[in-house]
ZAMARGU-4260 file (C-alpha; in steps of 0.2 Angstrom, whole numbers, plus 5000, padded with zeros to 4 digits):
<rodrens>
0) 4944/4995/4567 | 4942/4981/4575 | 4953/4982/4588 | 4945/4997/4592 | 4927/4989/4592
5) 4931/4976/4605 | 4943/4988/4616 | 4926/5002/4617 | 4914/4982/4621 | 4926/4977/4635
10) 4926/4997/4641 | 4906/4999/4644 | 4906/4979/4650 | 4917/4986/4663 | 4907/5003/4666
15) 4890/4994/4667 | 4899/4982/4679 | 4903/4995/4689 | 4888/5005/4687 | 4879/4989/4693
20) 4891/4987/4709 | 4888/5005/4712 | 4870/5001/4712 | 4871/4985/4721 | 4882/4993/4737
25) 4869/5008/4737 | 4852/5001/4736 | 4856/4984/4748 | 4871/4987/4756 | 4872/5003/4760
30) 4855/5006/4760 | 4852/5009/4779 | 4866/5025/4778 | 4860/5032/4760 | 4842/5031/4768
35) 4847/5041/4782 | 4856/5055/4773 | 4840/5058/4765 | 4829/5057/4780 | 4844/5072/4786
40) 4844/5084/4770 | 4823/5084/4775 | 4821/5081/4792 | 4829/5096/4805 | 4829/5093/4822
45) 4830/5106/4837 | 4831/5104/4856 | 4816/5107/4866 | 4824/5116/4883 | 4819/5110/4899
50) 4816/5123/4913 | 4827/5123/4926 | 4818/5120/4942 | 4816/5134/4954 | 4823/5135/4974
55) 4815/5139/4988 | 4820/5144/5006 | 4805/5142/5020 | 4797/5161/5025 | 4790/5153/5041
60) 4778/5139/5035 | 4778/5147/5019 | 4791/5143/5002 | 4798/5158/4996 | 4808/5159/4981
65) 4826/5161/4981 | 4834/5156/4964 | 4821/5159/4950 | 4825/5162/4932 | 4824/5175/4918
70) 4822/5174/4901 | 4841/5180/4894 | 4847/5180/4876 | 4865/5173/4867 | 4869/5184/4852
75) 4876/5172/4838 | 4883/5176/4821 | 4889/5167/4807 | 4907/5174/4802 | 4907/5167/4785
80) 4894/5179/4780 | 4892/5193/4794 | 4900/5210/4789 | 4913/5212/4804 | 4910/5231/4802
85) 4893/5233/4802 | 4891/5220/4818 | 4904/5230/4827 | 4896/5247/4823 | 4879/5240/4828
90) 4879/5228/4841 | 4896/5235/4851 | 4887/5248/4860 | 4872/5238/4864 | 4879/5221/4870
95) 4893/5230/4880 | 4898/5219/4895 | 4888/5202/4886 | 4900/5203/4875 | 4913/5185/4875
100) 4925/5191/4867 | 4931/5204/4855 | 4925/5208/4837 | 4943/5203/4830 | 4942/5186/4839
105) 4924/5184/4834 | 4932/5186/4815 | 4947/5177/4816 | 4942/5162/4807 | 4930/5166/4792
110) 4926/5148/4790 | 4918/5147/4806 | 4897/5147/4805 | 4892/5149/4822 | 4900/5162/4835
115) 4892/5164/4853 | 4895/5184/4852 | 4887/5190/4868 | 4879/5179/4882 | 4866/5184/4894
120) 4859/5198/4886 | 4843/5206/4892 | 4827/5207/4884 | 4826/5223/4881 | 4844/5222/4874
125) 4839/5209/4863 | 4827/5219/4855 | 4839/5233/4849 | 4850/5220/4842 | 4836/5212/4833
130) 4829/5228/4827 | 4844/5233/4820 | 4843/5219/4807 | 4861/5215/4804 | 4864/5202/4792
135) 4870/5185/4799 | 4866/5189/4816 | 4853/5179/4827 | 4847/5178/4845 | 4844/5162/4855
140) 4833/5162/4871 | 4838/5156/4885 | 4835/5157/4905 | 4848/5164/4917 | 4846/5163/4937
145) 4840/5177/4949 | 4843/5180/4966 | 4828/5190/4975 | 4840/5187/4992 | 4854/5194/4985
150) 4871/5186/4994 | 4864/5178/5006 | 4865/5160/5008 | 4879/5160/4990 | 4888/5148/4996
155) 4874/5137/5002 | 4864/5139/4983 | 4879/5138/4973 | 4879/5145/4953 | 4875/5140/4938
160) 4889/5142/4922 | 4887/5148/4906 | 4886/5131/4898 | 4867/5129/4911 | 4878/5117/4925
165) 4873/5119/4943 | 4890/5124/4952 | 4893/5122/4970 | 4880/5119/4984 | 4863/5114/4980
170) 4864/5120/4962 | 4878/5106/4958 | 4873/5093/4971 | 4853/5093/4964 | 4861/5099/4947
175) 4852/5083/4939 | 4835/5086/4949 | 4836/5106/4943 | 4839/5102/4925 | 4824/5091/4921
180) 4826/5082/4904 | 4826/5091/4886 | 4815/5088/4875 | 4817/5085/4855 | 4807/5089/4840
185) 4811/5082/4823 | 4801/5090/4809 | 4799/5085/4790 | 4803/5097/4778 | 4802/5099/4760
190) 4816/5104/4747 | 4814/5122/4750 | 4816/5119/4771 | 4798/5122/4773 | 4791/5112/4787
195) 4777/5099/4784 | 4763/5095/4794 | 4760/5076/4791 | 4771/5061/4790 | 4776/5047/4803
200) 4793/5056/4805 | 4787/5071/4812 | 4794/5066/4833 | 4789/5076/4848 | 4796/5072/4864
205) 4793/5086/4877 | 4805/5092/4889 | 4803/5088/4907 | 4805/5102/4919 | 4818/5101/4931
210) 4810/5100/4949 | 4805/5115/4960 | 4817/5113/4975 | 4811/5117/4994 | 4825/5118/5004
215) 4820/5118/5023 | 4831/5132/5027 | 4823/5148/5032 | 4827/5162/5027 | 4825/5174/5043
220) 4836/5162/5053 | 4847/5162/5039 | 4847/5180/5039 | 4850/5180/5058 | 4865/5167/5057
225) 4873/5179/5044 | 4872/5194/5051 | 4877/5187/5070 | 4892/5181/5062 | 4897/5194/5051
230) 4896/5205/5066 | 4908/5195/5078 | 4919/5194/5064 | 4921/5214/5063 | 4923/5213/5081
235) 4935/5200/5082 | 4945/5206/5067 | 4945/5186/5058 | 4945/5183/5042 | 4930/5169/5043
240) 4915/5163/5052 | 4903/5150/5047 | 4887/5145/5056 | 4871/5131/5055 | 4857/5129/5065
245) 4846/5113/5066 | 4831/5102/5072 | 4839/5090/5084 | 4821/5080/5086 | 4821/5077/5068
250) 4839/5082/5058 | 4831/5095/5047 | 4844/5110/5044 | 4835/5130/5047 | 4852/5138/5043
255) 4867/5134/5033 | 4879/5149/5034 | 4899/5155/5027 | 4905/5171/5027 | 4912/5180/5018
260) 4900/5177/5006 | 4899/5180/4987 | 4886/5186/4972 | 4880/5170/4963 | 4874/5180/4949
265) 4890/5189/4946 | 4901/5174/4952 | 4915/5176/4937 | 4921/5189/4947 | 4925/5180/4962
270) 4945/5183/4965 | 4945/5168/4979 | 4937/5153/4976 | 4937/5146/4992 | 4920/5158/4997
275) 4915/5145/4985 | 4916/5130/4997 | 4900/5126/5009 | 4910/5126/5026 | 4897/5116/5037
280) 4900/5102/5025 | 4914/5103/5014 | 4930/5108/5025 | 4934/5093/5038 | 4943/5100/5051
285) 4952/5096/5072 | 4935/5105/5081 | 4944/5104/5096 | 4935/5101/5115 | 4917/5101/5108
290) 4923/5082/5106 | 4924/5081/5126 | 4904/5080/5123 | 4907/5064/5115 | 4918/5056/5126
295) 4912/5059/5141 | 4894/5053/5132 | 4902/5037/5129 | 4911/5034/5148 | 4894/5038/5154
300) 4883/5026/5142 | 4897/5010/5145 | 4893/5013/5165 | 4911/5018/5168 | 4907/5038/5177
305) 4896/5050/5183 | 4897/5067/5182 | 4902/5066/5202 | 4915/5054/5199 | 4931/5063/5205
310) 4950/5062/5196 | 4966/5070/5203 | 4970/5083/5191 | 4988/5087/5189 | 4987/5098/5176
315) 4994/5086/5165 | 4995/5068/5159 | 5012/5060/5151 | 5006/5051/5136 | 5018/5039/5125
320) 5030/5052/5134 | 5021/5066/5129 | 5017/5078/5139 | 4996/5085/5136 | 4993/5099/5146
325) 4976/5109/5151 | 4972/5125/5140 | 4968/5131/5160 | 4979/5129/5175 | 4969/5130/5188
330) 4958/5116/5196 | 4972/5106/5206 | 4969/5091/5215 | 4954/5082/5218 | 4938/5087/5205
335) 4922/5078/5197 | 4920/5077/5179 | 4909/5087/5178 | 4920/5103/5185 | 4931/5093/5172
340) 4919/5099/5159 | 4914/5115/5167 | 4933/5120/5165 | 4936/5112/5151 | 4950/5101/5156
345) 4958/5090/5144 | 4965/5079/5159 | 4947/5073/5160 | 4943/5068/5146 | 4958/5059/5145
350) 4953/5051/5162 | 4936/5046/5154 | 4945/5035/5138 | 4955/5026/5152 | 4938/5022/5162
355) 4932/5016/5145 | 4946/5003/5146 | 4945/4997/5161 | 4958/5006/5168 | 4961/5021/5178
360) 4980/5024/5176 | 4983/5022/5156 | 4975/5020/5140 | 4972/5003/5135 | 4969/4995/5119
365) 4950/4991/5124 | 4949/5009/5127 | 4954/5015/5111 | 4941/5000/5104 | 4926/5006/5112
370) 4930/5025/5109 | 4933/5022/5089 | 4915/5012/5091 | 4905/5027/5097 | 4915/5041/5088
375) 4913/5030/5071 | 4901/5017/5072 | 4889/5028/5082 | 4890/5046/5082 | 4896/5045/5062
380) 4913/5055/5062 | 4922/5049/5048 | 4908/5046/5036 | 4896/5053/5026 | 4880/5059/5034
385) 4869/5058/5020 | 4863/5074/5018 | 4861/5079/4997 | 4875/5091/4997 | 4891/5089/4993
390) 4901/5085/5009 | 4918/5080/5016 | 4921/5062/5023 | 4935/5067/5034 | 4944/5055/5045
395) 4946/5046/5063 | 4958/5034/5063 | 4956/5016/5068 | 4961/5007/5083 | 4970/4995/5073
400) 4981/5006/5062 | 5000/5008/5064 | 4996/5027/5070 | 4986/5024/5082 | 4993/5027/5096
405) 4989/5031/5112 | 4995/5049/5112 | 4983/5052/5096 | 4967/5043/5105 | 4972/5053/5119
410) 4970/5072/5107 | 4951/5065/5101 | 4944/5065/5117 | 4946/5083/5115 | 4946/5084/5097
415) 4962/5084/5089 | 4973/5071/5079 | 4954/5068/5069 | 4946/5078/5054 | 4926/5079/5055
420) 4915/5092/5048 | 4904/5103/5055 | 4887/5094/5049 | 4895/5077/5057 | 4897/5086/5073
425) 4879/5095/5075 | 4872/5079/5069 | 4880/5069/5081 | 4877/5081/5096 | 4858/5082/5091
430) 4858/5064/5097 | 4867/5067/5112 | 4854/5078/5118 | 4839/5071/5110 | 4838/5056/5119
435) 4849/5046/5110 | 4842/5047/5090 | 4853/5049/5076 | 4844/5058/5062 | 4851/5059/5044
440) 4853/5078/5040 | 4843/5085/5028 | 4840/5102/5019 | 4827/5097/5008 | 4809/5098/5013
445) 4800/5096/5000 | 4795/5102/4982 | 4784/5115/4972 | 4773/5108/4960 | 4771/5117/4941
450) 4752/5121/4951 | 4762/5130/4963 | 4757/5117/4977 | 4770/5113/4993 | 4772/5096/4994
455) 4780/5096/5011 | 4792/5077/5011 | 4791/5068/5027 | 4806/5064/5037 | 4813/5048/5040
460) 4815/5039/5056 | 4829/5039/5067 | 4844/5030/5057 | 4852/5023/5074 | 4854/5025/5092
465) 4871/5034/5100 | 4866/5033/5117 | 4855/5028/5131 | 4839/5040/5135 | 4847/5041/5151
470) 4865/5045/5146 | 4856/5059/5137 | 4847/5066/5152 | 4865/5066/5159 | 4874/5076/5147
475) 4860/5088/5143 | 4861/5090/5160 | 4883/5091/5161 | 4881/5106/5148 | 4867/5113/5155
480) 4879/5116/5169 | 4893/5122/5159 | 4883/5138/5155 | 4879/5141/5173 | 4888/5157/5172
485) 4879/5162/5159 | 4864/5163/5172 | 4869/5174/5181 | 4876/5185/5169 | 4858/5187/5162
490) 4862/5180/5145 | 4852/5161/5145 | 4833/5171/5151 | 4824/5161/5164 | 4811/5148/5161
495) 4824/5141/5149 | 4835/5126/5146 | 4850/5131/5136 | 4868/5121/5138 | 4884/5119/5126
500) 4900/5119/5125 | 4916/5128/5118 | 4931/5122/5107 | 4947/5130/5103 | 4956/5119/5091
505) 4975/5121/5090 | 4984/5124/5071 | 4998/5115/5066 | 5016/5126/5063 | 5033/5116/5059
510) 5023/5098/5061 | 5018/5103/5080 | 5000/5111/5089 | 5003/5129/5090 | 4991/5141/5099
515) 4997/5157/5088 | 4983/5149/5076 | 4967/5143/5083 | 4951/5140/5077 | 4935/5145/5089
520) 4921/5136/5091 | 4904/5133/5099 | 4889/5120/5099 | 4875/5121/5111 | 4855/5118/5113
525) 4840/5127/5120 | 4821/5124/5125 | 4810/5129/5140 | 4816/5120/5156 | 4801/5108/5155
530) 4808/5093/5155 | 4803/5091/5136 | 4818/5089/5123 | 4827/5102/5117 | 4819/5113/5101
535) 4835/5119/5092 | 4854/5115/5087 | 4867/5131/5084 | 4882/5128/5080 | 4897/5144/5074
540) 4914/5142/5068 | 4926/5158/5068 | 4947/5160/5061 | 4956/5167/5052 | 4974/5164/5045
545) 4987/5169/5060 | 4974/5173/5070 | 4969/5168/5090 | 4950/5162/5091 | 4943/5157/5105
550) 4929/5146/5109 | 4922/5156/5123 | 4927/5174/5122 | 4923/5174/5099 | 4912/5160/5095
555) 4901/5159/5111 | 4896/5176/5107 | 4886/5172/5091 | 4878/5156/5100 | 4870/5168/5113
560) 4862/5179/5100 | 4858/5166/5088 | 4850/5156/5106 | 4840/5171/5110 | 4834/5176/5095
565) 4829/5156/5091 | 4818/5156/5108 | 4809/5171/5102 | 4808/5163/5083 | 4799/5147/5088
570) 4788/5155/5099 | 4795/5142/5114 | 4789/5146/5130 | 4799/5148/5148 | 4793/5133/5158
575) 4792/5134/5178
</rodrens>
């Protein structure tokens, strides 16, 4: 018995010992965690939503909206009480296409507690389902986006996913401006879950609405762009056309345009993802003679030509013994650069980049020096422009690299053996014409305040200067007289100034230039013949896979539409 007695002593010492240790690690060391399990069994906290910000295209000098949002429903059930029966026999016919999945995937696991069923469901939708009161079944609000303009400008706005992340053009660039920040609420409840109205741990932190976006492209020259190109591309039977349109006196973007295009509100059901990709900026690319703008610009702005300065055109010129030959055979002998240009002759722009050296028979290192300086330095090929989309680098090779040989500096005078974008190229032009200012592009003008007032953002200054004002009088000048014909054809109208030039760029077949695939292009400029500067930018870009696109006879087309319709736009009138 005694035995017994001291075993039963020693057995509740122990317990109380441990009893003691229990309450020691609880109540001081562990006191932080068991505090906060109780703060979570009587406090629930929810996410406040943040609205997604709205975007607007310009209506003229008016914001007009785009991308707006509607109030949509997810239908969520708990498959660990839900009747899978009764939800199918109810909710099946009302949620149809919402639906994410079947039934018997929505059932599979009966431990689950939360199963998105349908996404996307309308209001009216939502109602049925909620009226039919099916156990275990709930609806959770949420906004979707709209698109009042339909298709236009897709690739341009871009999407947002079911999980609410922008996706692709200005959705995903601005996705964080768009969003806004959530908000959180954290309310005290009792033991029955019953919310109370006082106490320090009741948090509010409201959500901050995503911004109102005012892009500065307008919708009408949008809608022009668009339809000019889808027309050529009927006529021309290719596969692809893209198109922009800008301010050259200040870099602000009127039109950003791909075809063919897409519906953002239905983009699951895209097949090809590339109609996904914003051309202008995205896809860098060889642009072909456009690029004899540039290198004749920069001859001209080192004092090394005229546009009278004469070359002997043979056709050809032998390059690292490679022959580079003249898309047009004709123009023998003796010519001026600017019949060079006129004719579009890749022998004189190759006779430019051996002025720019120094000297007239070959290309020299000095030449390749001061030609990487303007294309890279200056006019911005190769690098970011800054604009707040998404956008391609692309890539010009340096001087200094083991691949850069003559024969490749030779090809960028006219635009191959270099990758630029669109954006770079319009941007860079701009500058060309406008008397020498490079502006960072910009699609954004400003925003729309929760009053609904425009704050319209003023642009920045000039980032750099290309060339002189007077190498820019020049090549305004060079491409006004490119389109002489177009004069007397009765497609630039009188009273105007309107000049620009055409690329065909080569594919590449079996490591080599082919002309079974080109790619056809066109940048130009127009005002009133005033002597003012010019008042817009229009570039176009038309191919297809296997197919021959020409500079002149398919892209110059949708410039001479686009031009016309531009003058009649901006109200610009014919000077003397």
């Amino acid at each position: 018995m005694k035995t017994r007695l001291k075993v039963l002593k020693i057995g509740l010492a122990i317990a109380a010992v441990v009893i003691l240790f229990q309450l020691f690690l609880i109540q001081i060391i562990q006191h932080n965690t068991w505090v906060k399990r109780a703060e979570d069994e009587h406090i629930v906290q929810s996410t406040i939503k943040a609205r997604r910000g709205e975007i607007y295209l310009m209506d003229g000098e008016t914001p007009t909206v785009a991308v707006m949002n509607e109030t949509v429903y997810s239908v969520i059930i708990d498959p660990m009480l839900a009747d899978k029966t009764e939800v199918e026999t109810a909710l099946k016919p009302i949620l149809g296409n919402n639906l994410t999945s079947s039934f018997d995937e929505a059932f599979s696991d009966k431990t689950r507690r939360y199963y998105v069923l349908a996404r996307g469901v309308k209001r009216e939708a939502a109602e049925k389902v909620r009226d039919a009161g099916v156990a275990a079944v709930y609806l959770k609000q949420e906004n979707a986006r709209v698109y009042p303009e339909g298709q236009m400008a897709s690739s341009l706005l871009g999407f947002v996913n079911t999980e609410g992340k922008g996706q692709y053009g200005v959705e995903g660039a601005l996705d964080k401006e768009l969003s806004g920040e959530d908000g959180i609420l954290k309310t005290v409840t009792d033991v029955n879950n019953v919310a109370l109205s006082i106490g320090d741990d009741n948090v509010r932190v409201p959500a901050k609405d995503g911004k109102n976006v005012v892009l500065s492209i307008d919708r009408n020259i949008q809608y022009k762009m668009e339809q000019y190109l889808k027309e050529q591309m009927e006529s021309s039977k290719a596969e692809h056309a893209a198109g922009l349109v800008m301010n050259p006196k200040n870099g602000e973007v009127w039109a950003l345009a791909n075809l063919p295009t897409y519906d953002a509100a239905n983009y699951a059901e895209v097949e090809d993802a590339s109609v996904f990709v914003n051309e202008p900026l995205e896809s860098a690319y060889e642009p072909g003679s456009m690029c004899k703008t540039f290198s004749f610009a920069s001859a001209i702005d080192q004092g090394k030509m005229t546009p009278q300065s004469t070359y002997v055109n043979n056709g050809y010129l032998m390059v690292d013994e490679w022959k580079i030959e003249n898309a047009y055979k004709g123009m023998l002998g003796t010519i001026t650069m600017q019949t060079g240009l006129d004719y579009s002759l890749n022998t004189s722009s190759m006779t430019a980049l051996m002025w720019l050296g120094g000297n007239p028979n070959q290309i020299t290192q000095a030449g390749k020096d001061l030609l990487y300086q303007y294309y890279h330095d200056k006019f911005g090929f190769g690098e970011y422009t800054g604009i707040e989309l998404f956008e391609a680098p692309g890539v010009i090779t340096k001087p200094d690299a083991e691949d850069a040989y003559n024969s490749r500096y030779a090809n960028m005078t006219f635009g191959q053996g270099m990758q630029i974008t669109m954006m770079q190229l319009a941007a860079a032009f701009s500058s060309v014409i406008n008397g020498g200012d490079f502006f960072r592009p910009t699609v954004v003008a400003g925003e729309v305040t929760e009053t609904g007032e425009f704050l319209y953002q003023d642009f920045p200054e000039a980032v750099r200067t290309t060339i002189s004002a007077e190498t820019s009088k020049t090549m305004r000048e060079m491409l006004y007289n490119v389109r002489s014909y177009k004069r007397t054809q009765g497609i630039d109208k009188p009273g105007y100034y309107v000049g620009g030039k055409t690329g065909t760029s080569q594919g590449i077949k079996d490591g080599a230039y082919t002309f079974d695939e080109t790619v056809g292009n066109y940048i130009g400029f127009g005002g009133a013949s005033d002597g003012n500067l010019p008042e817009y930018v229009i570039m176009v870009k038309i191919w297809g896979e296997g197919k021959k696109m020409e500079g002149e006879k398919d892209a110059m087309p949708i410039f001479d539409k686009m031009s016309q319709y531009m003058i009649d736009y901006l109200q610009i009138k014919p000077g003397n």
